[in-house]
Phi, psi and omega in degrees: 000132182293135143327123210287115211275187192237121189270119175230151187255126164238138181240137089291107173335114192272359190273130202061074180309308162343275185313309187277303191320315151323320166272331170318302197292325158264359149307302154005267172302309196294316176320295194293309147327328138339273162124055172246140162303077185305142172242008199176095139314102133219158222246124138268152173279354165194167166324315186307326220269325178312340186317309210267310156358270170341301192290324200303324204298306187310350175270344197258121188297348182275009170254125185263342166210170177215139174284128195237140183225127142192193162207113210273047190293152169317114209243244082301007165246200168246033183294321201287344176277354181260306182289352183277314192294312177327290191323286194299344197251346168276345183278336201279302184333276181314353182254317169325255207316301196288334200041056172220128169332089149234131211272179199246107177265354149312121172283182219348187078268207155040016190260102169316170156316309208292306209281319165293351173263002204245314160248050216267313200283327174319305221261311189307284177325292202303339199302294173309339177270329171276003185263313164314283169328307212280299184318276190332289218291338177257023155269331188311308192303326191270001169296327167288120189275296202226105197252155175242346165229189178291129163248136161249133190239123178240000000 
């Protein structure tokens, strides 16, 4: 049986532009060497903005996950640990309610220019490789009727 092909979704953050455009072009790229499909770019104005993005992608059947890019840095308040936590515990909300994989491609809180710009190709790849693995192990995982001993699904 042929494998089911994977549909990605990418929502990215248009704030530190530098950066996150810079992870789009490697996601991208990374998608493709995959051979997994992106069906949907969409540009939010900053990581905060992401949520409702998400949620639209996560309504649509043709999307099976979705990739989050963004880069939160460090400033001189503690705004970025409020837009980092917020961001993040509302993204795990949405994939928990959709019961579809969306993975966290954000850099920092507490993340310099430097030390995000160090990490761009990183953050991009693993986001689309976990996004992936999570689609592949949880259709295996939506396959099991009934097991009599432990199975691990990689």
């Amino acid at each position: 049986m042929q494998e089911k092909s994977i549909r990605l979704g990418i929502v990215v953050a248009e704030f530190n532009y530098d950066i996150t455009q810079l992870m789009l072009q490697k996601a991208l790229s990374h998608a493709r060497f995959l051979n997994v499909e992106v069906k949907v770019v969409i540009k939010v104005p900053g990581t905060f903005d992401m949520p409702l993005a998400i949620k639209k992608l996560l309504e649509k059947d043709f999307i099976d996950a979705v990739v989050t890019l963004g880069a939160v840095i460090k400033g001189e308040t503690k705004h970025d640990e409020l837009v980092a936590s917020q961001t993040a515990r509302k993204i795990v909300d949405l994939s928990t309610e959709f019961n579809k994989p969306v993975t966290l491609g954000i850099i920092g809180h507490g993340a310099t220019h430097e030390q995000a710009v160090e990490r761009i190709e990183e953050y991009a790849t693993r986001a689309v490789e976990a996004a992936i693995k999570l689609v592949q192990r949880t259709r295996k995982l939506d396959e099991l009727k009934e097991i009599k001993e432990t199975v691990i699904i990689e």
